[in-house]
C-alpha positions as CSV (number, residue, x, y, z in Angstrom):
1,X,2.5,68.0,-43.4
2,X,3.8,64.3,-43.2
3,X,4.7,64.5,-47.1
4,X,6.2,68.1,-46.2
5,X,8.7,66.3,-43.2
6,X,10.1,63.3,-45.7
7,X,10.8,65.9,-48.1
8,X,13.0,68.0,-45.6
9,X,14.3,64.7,-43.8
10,X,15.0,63.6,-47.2
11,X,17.0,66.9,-48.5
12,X,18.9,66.5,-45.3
13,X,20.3,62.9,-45.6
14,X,21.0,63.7,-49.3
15,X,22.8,66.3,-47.8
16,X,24.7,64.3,-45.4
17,X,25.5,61.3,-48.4
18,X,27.0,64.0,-50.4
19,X,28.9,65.2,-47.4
20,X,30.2,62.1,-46.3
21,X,31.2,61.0,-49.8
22,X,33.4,63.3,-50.1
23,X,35.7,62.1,-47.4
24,X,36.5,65.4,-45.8
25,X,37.2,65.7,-42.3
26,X,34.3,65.7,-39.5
27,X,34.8,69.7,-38.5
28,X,34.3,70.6,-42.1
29,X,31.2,68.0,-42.6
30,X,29.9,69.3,-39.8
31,X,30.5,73.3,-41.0
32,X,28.9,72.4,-44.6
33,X,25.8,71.2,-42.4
34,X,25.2,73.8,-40.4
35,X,25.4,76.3,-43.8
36,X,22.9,74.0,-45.2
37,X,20.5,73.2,-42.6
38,X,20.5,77.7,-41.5
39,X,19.7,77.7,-45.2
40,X,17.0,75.4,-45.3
41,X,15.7,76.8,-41.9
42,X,15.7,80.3,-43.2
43,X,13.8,79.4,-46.6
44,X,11.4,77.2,-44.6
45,X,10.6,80.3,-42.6
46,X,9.7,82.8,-45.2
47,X,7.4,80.4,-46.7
48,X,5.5,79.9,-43.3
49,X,5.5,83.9,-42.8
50,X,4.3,84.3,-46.3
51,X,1.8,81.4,-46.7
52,X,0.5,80.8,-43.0
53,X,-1.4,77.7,-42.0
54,X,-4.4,75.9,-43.1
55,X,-5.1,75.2,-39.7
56,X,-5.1,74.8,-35.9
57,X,-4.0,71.1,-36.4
58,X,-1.6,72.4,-39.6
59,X,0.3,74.5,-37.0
60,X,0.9,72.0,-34.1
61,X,2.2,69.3,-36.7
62,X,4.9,72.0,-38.1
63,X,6.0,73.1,-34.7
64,X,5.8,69.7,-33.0
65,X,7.2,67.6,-35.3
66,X,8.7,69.4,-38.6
67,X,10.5,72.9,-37.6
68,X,12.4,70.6,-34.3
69,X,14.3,68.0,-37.0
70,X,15.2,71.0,-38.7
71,X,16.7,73.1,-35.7
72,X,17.7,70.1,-33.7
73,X,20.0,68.5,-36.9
74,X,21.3,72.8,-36.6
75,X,21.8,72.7,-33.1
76,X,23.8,69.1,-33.3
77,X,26.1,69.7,-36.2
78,X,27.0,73.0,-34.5
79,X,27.8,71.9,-31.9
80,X,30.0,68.9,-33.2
81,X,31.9,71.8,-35.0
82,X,32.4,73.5,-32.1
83,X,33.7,70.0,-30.2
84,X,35.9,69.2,-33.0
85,X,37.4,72.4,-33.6
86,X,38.6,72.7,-29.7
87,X,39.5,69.4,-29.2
88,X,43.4,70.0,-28.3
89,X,45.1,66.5,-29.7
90,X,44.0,63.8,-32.2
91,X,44.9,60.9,-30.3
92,X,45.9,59.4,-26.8
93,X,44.5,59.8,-23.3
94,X,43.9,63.3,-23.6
95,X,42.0,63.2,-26.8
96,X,39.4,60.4,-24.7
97,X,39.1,62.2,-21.7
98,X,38.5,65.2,-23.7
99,X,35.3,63.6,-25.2
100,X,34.5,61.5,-22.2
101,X,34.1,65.1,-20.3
102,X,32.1,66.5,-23.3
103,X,29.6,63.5,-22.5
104,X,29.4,64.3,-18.4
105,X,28.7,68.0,-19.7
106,X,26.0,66.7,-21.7
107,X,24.9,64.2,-19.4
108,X,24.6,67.3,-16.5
109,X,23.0,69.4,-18.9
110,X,20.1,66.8,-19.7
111,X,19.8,66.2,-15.5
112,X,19.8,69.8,-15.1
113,X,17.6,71.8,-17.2
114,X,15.7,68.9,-19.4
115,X,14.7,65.6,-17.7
116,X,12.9,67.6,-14.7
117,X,10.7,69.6,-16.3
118,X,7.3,68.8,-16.8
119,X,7.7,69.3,-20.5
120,X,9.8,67.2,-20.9
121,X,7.5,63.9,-19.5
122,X,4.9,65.5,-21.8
123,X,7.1,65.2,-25.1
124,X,8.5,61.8,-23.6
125,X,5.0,60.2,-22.9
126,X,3.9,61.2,-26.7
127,X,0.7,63.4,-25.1
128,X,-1.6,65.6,-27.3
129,X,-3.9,66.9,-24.3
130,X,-1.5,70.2,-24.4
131,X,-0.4,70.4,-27.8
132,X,-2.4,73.5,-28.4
133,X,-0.4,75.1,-25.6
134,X,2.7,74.2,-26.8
135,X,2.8,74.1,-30.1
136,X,0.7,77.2,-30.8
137,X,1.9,80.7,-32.0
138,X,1.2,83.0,-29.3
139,X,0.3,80.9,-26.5
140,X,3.4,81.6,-24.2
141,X,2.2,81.7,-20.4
142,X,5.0,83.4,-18.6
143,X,3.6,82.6,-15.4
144,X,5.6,79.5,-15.7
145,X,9.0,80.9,-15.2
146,X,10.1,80.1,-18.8
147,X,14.2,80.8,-19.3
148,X,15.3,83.9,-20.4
149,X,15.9,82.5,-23.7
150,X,12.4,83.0,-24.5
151,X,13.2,86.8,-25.3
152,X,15.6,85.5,-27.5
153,X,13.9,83.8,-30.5
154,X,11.6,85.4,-32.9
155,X,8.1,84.5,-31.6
156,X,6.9,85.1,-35.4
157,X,7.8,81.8,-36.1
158,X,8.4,79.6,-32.7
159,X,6.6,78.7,-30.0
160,X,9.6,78.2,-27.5
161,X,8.5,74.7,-26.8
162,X,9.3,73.9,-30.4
163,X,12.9,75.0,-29.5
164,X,13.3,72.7,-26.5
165,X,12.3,69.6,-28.5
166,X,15.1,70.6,-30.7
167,X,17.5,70.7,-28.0
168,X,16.4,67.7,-27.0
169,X,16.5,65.6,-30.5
170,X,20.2,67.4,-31.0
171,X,21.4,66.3,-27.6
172,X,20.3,62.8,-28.5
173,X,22.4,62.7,-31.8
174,X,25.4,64.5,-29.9
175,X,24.9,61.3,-27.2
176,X,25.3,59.1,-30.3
177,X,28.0,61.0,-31.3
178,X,30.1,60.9,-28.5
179,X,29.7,57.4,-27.4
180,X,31.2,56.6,-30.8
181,X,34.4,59.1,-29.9
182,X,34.8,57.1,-26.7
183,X,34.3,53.7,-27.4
184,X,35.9,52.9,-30.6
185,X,33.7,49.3,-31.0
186,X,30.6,51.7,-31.9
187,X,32.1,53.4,-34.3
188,X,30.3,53.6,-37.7
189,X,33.6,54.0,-39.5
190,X,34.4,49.9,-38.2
191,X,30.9,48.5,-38.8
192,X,31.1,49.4,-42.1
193,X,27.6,51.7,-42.4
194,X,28.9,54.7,-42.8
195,X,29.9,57.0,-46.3
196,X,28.7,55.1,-50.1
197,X,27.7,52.1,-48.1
198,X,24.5,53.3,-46.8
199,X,24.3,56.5,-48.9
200,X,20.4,55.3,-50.3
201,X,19.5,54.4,-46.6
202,X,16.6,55.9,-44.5
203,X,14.0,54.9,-42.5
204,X,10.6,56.2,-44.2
205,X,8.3,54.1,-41.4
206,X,7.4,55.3,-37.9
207,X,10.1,55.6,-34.9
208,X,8.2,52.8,-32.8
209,X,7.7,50.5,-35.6
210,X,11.9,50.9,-35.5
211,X,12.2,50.2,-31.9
212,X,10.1,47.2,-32.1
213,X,11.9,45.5,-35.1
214,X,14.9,46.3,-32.8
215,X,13.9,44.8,-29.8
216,X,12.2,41.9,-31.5
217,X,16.2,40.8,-32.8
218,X,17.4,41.8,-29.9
219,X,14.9,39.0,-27.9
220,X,15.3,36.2,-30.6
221,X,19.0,36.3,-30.2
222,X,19.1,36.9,-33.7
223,X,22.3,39.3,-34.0
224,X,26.0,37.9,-32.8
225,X,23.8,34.9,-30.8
226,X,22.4,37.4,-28.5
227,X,25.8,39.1,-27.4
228,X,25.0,42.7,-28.4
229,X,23.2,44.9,-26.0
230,X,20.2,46.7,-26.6
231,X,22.0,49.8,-26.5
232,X,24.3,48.8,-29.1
233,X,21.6,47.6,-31.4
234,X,20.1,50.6,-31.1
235,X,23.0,52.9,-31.6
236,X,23.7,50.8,-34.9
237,X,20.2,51.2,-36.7
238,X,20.7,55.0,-35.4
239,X,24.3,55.4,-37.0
240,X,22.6,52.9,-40.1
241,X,19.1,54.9,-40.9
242,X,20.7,58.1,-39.7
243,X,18.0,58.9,-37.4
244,X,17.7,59.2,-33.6
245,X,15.3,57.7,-31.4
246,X,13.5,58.9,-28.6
247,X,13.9,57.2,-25.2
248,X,13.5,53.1,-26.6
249,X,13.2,51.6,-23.0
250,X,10.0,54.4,-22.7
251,X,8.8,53.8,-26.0
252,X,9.0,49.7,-25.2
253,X,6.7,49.8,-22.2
254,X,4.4,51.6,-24.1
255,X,4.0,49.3,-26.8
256,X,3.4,46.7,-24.0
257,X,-0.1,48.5,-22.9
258,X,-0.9,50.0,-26.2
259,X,-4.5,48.9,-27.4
260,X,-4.7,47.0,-30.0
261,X,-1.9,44.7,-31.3
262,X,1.3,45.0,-29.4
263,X,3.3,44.2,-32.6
264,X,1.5,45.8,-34.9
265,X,4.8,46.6,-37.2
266,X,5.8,42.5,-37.0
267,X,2.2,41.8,-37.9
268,X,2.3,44.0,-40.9
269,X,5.9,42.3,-42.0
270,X,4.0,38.8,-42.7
271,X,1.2,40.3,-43.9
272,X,3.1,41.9,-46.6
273,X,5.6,38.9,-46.9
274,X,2.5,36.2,-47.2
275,X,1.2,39.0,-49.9
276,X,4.4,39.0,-51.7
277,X,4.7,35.8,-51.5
278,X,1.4,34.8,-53.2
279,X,1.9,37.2,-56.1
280,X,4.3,34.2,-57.7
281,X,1.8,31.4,-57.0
């Protein structure tokens, strides 16, 4: 299944580069990417009808972690198409406070119907204990008051918990998305990441290995003397790799009381740069 989700993540960003060469305008990019990523969806999904799973374990992995980057990247670019295409001037105040209120809807959404349900601490603390609850065909209790849009997706092939990490990982990317609209200093158009420039770029190691070589530059003052926030950092490996990360400050405090190594990415760096190293000895 791991090999299976760099192939899809890979498709996408190809996808994306091709996109984003092109030059065209961010409501068409965003169109094209919604065609593509219903496309891949819908293929995805016959093959999972038709072939099944190996597995108990085969099944949680697809609906935890594979179908959600899938629907989530759907559920963002859609709704970047939609913000583009009603945005009602191109410039000026109006055109800021038009995004800045797209961000208080989005911030009143998450406050509303995501961060308070219990769910949602489950995904966030990176438990397993109910995985088979969640992430299993058929398991639905509706005892727990789920939202009507449970009736609304074809159970054949979701677990409705598989949706809601998707609307999570696509409100995280529109979050992204819309701090760059406001503040014109994150933009990836004036760092210079975006389009041909990083066009071969991806992240292929773990999120939290990520977030600790971020926070490890961020401590050592090694970026602009220690000037640039956390966030910032953040938002520009995000906008560099193309990926979104979970909550970092969440994901920090765990490394702190993991077992084992706390830097267990760092100590894997030298270990492979003192290997490398040797190799021309």
């Amino acid at each position: 299944m791991e090999i299976l989700l760099r192939k899809i993540l890979s498709q996408i960003r190809l996808q994306e580069d091709r996109l984003s060469s092109q030059m065209i305008g961010t409501a068409d990019e965003a169109y094209q990417m919604t065609l593509f990523l219903k496309e891949l969806l819908f293929k995805i999904k016959a093959d999972v009808l038709q072939a099944g799973f190996k597995n108990e374990q085969q099944e949680i992995e697809f609906f935890k972690n594979i179908k959600p980057q899938i629907l989530g990247k759907l559920i963002y670019y859609n709704k970047v198409f939609r913000i583009e295409t009603t945005c009602p001037v191109s410039n000026g105040r109006m055109h800021l406070s038009y995004y800045e209120n797209q961000l208080k809807a989005l911030k009143s959404e998450y406050k509303e119907s995501i961060c308070n349900e219990d769910f949602y601490r489950y995904y966030r603390a990176d438990r397993t204990d109910r995985d088979q609850t969640y992430f299993r065909l058929g398991q639905i209790n509706y005892h727990d008051g789920l939202k009507s849009s449970v009736f609304e997706i074809d159970l054949s092939f979701s677990t409705y918990y598989d949706n809601k990490i998707a609307h999570i990982i696509a409100n995280e990317l529109l979050y992204t998305y819309l701090l760059t609209k406001i503040n014109p200093e994150d933009n990836p158009d004036t760092i210079s990441i975006n389009g041909d420039a990083n066009k071969d770029l991806s992240w292929t190691n773990s999120q939290n290995a990520l977030i600790e070589l971020i926070y490890a530059l961020y401590v050592s003052n090694s970026i602009s003397y220690g000037k640039i926030g956390i966030r910032k950092l953040a938002l520009i490996f995000q906008v560099l790799f193309r990926t979104p990360l979970n909550n970092i400050h969440h994901a920090f405090h765990r490394m702190k009381t993991r077992a084992g190594s706390r830097t267990a990415f760092l100590d894997q760096l030298k270990i492979s740069l003192e290997e490398y190293m040797d190799k021309d000895l």
